[in-house]
N, C-alpha and C positions, 0 to 999 in steps of 0.2 A: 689614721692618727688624728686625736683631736685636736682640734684649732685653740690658741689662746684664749682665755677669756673673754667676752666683748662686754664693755661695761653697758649696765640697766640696773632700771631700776631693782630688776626679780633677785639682781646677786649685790648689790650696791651694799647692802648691811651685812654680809658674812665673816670678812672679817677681811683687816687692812694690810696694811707693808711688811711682809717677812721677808729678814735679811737672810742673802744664804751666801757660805761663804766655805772655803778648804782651805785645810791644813796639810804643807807638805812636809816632807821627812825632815828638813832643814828648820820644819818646829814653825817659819814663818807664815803666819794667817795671814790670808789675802782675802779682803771680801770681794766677792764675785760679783755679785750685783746688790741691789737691792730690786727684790720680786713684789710688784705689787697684784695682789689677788681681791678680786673686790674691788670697794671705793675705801680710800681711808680715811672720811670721814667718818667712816663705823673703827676706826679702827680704837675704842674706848671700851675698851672690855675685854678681861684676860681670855686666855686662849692655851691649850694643852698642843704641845708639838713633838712629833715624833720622827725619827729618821731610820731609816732603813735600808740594806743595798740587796737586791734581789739574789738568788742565787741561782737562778735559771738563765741570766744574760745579764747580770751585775749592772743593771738600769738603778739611778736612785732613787726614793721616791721620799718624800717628807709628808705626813701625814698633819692634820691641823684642825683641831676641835673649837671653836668658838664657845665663849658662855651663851647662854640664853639660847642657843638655834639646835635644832635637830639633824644638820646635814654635817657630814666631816667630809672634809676639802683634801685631794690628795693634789701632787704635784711630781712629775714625771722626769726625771732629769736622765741625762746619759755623759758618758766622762769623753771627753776629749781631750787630743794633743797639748792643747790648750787653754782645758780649763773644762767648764759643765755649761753643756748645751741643755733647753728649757721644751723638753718635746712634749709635753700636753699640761694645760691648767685644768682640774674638772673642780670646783666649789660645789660640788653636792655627789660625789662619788658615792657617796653611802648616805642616803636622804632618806625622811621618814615614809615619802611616796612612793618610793624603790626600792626597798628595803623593810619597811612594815617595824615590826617591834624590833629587828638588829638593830634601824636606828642607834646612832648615840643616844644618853642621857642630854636630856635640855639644857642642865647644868654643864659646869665642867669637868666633865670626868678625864679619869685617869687614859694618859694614853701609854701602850707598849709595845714595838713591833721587835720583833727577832725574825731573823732568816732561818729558815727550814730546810735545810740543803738534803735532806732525806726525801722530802714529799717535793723538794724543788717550790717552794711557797714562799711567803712572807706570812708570818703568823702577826696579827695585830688582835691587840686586845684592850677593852675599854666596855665600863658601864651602859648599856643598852638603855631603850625606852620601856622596857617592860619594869615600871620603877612601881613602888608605894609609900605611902607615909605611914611613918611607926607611931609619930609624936610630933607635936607642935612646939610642947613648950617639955623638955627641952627639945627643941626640932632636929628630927631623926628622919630622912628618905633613903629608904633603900633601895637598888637598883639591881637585876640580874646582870651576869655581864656573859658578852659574846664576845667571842674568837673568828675574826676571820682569815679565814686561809685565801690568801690574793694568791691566782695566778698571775705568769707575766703579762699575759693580754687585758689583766684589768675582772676577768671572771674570779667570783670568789664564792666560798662555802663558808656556812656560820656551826659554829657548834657554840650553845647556850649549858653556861653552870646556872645552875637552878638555884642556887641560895643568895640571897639578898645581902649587897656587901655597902657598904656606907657611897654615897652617891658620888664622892671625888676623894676616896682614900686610894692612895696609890697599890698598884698592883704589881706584880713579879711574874715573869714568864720568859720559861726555857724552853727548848725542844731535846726529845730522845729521837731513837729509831722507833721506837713506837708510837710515840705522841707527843704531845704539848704539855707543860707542865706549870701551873697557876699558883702564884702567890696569894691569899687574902685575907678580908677582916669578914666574915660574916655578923650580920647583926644579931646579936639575944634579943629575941621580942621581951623577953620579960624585966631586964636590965635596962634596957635600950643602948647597952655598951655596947663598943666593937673593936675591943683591946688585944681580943685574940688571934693569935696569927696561927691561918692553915696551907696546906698544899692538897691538892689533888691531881690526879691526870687523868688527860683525856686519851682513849686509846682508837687511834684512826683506823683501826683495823674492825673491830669490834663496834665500836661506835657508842662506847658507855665510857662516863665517870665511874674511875676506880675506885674511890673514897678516899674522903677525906686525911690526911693526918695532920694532927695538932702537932705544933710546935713550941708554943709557949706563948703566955701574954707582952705585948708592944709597953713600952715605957709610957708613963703616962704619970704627970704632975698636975700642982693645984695651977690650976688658970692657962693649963698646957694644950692646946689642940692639936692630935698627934693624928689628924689624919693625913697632914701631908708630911707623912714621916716616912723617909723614903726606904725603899726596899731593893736591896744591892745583887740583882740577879743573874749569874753565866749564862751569856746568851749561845754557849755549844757547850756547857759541863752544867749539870742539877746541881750547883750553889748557890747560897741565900746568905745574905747577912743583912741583921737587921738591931734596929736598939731596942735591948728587952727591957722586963719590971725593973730588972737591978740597974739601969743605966749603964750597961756595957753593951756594946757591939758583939754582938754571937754569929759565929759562923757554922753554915751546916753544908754539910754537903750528903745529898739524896741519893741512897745507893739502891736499883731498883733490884727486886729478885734475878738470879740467873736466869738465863732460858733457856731450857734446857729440852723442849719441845721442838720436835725437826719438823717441819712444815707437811701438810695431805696432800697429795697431787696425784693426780689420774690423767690420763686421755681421753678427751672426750670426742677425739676424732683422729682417723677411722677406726671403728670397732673392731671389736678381735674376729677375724674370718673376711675379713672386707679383702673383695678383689680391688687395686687399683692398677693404677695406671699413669703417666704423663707425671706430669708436676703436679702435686696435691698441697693441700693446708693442714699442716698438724695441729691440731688444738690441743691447749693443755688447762688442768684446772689448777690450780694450785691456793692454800692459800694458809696463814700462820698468824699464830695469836699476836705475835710484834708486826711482821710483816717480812715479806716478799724479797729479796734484794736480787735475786739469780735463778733463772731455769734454763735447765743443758737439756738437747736432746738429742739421743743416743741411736743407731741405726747398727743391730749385731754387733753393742760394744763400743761401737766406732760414733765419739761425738761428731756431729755433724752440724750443731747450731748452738749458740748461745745468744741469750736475749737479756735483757736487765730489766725491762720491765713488762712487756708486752706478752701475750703466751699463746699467740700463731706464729706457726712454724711453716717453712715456705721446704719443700723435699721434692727432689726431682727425682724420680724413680728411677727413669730412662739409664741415669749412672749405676744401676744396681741390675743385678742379672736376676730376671723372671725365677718368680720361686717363694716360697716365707721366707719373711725377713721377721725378726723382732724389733719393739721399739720400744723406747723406755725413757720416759724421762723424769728429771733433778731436779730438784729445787733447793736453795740453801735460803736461808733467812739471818737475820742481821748479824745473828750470834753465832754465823759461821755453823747451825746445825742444819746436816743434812737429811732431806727425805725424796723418797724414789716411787714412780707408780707404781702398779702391777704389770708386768709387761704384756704386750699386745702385738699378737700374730698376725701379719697382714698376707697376703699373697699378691707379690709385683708380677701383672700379664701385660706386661708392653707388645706393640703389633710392631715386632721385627722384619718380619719378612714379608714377602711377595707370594699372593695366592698361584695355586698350581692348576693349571686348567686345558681340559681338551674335548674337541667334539667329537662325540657319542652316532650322532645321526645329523645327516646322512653321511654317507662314507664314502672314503675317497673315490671316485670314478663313478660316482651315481648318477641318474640321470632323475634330473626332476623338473615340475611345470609348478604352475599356480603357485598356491599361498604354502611355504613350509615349515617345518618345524625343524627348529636347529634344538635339538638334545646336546645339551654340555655335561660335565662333571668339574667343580670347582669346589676345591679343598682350601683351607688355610688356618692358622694358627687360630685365629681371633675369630674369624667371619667374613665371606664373603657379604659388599653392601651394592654390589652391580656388576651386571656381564653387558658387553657391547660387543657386538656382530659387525663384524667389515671384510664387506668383498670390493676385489679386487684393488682391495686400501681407504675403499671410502667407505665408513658410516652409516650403516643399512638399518640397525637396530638397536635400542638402547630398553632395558629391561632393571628392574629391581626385586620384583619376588617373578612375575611368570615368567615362561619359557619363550624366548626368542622366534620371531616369526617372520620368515624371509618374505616377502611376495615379490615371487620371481620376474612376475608381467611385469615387471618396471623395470628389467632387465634385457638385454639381445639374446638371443638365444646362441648356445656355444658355450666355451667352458670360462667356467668362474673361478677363481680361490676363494675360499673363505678361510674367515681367522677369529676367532674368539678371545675378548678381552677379559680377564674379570678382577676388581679392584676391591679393597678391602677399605677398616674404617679410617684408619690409616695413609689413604690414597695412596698405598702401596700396589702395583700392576705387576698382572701377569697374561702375556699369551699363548694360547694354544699351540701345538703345530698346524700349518695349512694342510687345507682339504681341499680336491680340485674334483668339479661338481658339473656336469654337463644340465644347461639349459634347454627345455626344447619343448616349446609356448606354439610356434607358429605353423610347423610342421602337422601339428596334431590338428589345429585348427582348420588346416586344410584340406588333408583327410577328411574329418568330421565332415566339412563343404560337400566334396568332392561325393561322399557318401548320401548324401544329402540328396545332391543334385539328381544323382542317378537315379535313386530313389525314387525323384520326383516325374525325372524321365521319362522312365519305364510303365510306370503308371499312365502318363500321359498316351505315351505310344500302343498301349492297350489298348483304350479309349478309340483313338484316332482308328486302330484296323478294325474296331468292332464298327464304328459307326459305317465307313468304307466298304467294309460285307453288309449289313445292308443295304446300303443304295445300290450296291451290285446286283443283290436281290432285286430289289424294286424295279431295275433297270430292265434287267430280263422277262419278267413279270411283263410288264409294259411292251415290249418288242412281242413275248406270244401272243398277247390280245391282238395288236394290230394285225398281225401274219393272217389268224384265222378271217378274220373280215376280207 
């Protein structure tokens, strides 16, 4: 929230003491305060003010044009028990440095705010800086003028009419469910009058001026300056009164064409064949020459959401039984005409259930050593996304695409259970039946040994009698020599 104004020199000349004050039903005025904005020493120079109560959070806000300067000053009020609290001052809300050619006119232009309770806005309107001079003598400046659409946060949109209307003749402005609608005097370059009074609208939908319609020319006497001659506007019904050539007060009231046009809308999400799933976002497109006011969406018939302005759609499938469903959604527009997409086939595959699963290999009562391969078969709705291996309850192997791989050596040898997990996307589980599997690592090992050993043995013991037989030889050998001597 912005803080009050702090007086300097930068905001000291924009302009001085505005009184603000309410009126209750009992007809009694009570001035509430007097607000000073600025210094009021500047406060020597007319000034254009306007008031307005939001329609998005009935905040009030007084608008305030100075002569000579290019900023327009807004003022933020909110009502209370008690009277109107002062929640932000901004003297340069709409400036020429922030704002560029929206700027107000330097002079004092015409100020006009109406609530917008369709688009939720305050519409204000007033002579811009994009101005020219027609003429000197007689002196004739013209001025485009801009509409800005204030949200409640103070953000705003401009829409600019392009034709040049006298720099401080007053203006007229209404709202429809389509748009905004402009009272004014455009200038004749070749006359240099601007007696004639027109309307046009602006369509927010669209984003174009509809054209012009002439209304008739403004009253206008010898020595009369009728540009501050005021123009009498319904700020929520298209009437206008104003004083014309003849000197009477004419009234009009602005009846727009029917609409008779039911608004386009499609899905633009999920497409026709889309598998889903869980809770999804439905998008919808919609959109109508006035505008938008309702989109329903439909699930087999059955509405299941309404939105007013937004057009994602929040659907939890989960409440719907796996299968095509149809979707379709409405939209209506201001004039109450309806229009409907094309419908769109979807197929709901929610992961219901628990995968089904059993071990393949090895089989019940086998006997095995080293490194093994657990063979499963696991079935399910959706997909199996992991199988997990546990013997005798604990944890032995955790797998995602390959095959499950015991190594038994980590194991005693003796019988084991084993059991097979396998889990889907879902973290929905299923186990196997147990399989009970005889271990036997060490026995074989010792074998092996034992095999070994002998092996090694026997070869030795070979060795040992051959060498044995001969020194037997030798020995004998040795005893005949000596005999015959």
């Amino acid at each position: 929230m912005r803080g009050p104004l702090e007086r300097s020199d930068q905001h000291s000349h924009f302009f001085g003491a505005i009184s603000l004050g309410e009126v209750f039903h009992n007809s009694d005025a009570v001035l509430e305060f007097p607000v000073t904005v600025g210094d009021a020493r500047s406060a020597l120079t007319s000034a254009s003010i306007a008031m307005v109560q939001h329609p998005e959070d009935d905040s009030i806000w007084v608008f305030c044009k100075r002569d000579s300067f290019h900023e327009l000053a807004a003022v933020h009020l909110s009502e209370t028990p008690s009277g109107l609290d002062i929640d932000w001052i901004d003297p340069r809300f709409i400036a020429k440095d922030s704002d560029s050619y929206n700027a107000p006119e330097s002079e004092r232009p015409d100020l006009v705010a109406v609530a917008d309770p369709f688009r939720n806005r305050i519409l204000l309107a007033y002579q811009d800086k994009s101005y020219s001079f027609f003429s000197t003598t007689p002196f004739v400046k013209g001025a485009t003028v801009t509409i800005a659409a204030i949200a409640a946060d103070g953000s705003r949109a401009y829409q600019v009419l392009p034709d040049y209307v006298e720099r401080i003749s007053r203006l007229g402005l209404a709202v429809s469910e389509g748009g905004a609608w402009l009272a004014y005097r455009p200038i004749d370059a070749k006359t240099l009058s601007f007696d004639e009074l027109y309307v046009d609208s602006y369509n927010f939908v669209t984003g174009l001026w509809e054209g012009p319609i002439f209304l008739g020319s403004l009253y206008r006497a010898a020595n009369y300056d009728n540009r501050n001659e005021a123009l009498a506007f319904g700020t929520r019904r298209l009437e206008l009164a104003a004083k014309m050539a003849d000197g009477f007060i004419h009234y009009y009231r602005l009846d727009p064409p029917p609409d008779v046009t039911p608004p386009l809308v499609s899905i633009g999400y999920p497409v026709a064949g889309a598998a889903v799933a869980k809770a999804i976002e439905v998008r919808v497109l919609a959109s109508d020459d006035v505008g938008v006011t309702q989109v329903e969406l439909y699930v087999d018939g059955q509405r299941v959401a309404v939105n007013d302005r937004a057009r994602r759609f929040a659907w939890d499938t989960t409440e719907w039984r796996d299968g095509v469903h149809r979707l379709l959604a409405v939209a209506y527009d201001v004039a109450g005409n309806r229009g409907a997409s094309a419908p769109v086939r979807v197929r709901v595959r929610n992961d219901r259930s628990a995968p089904v699963v059993s071990i393949l290999s090895p089989v019940d009562g086998a006997t095995v050593k080293g490194a093994v391969t657990v063979s499963v078969s696991a079935s399910d709705d959706v997909g199996v996304v992991e199988t997990n291996l546990f013997v005798d309850g604990a944890l032995a192997a955790i797998e995602t695409a390959n095959p499950l791989v015991w190594e038994t050596t980590l194991w005693t040898d003796g019988r084991h259970r084993l059991e097979v997990t396998a889990i889907d996307a879902a973290r929905h589980s299923g186990s196997s039946p147990a399989v009970t599997v005889k271990v036997q690592n060490a026995r074989a090992e010792v074998t092996e040994s034992t095999e070994s050993l002998i092996r090694s043995t026997g070869a030795s013991a070979t060795v040992f009698i051959g060498i044995m037989a001969v020194a037997a030889l030798l020995l004998l050998l040795l005893l005949a020599r000596r005999q015959r001597r």
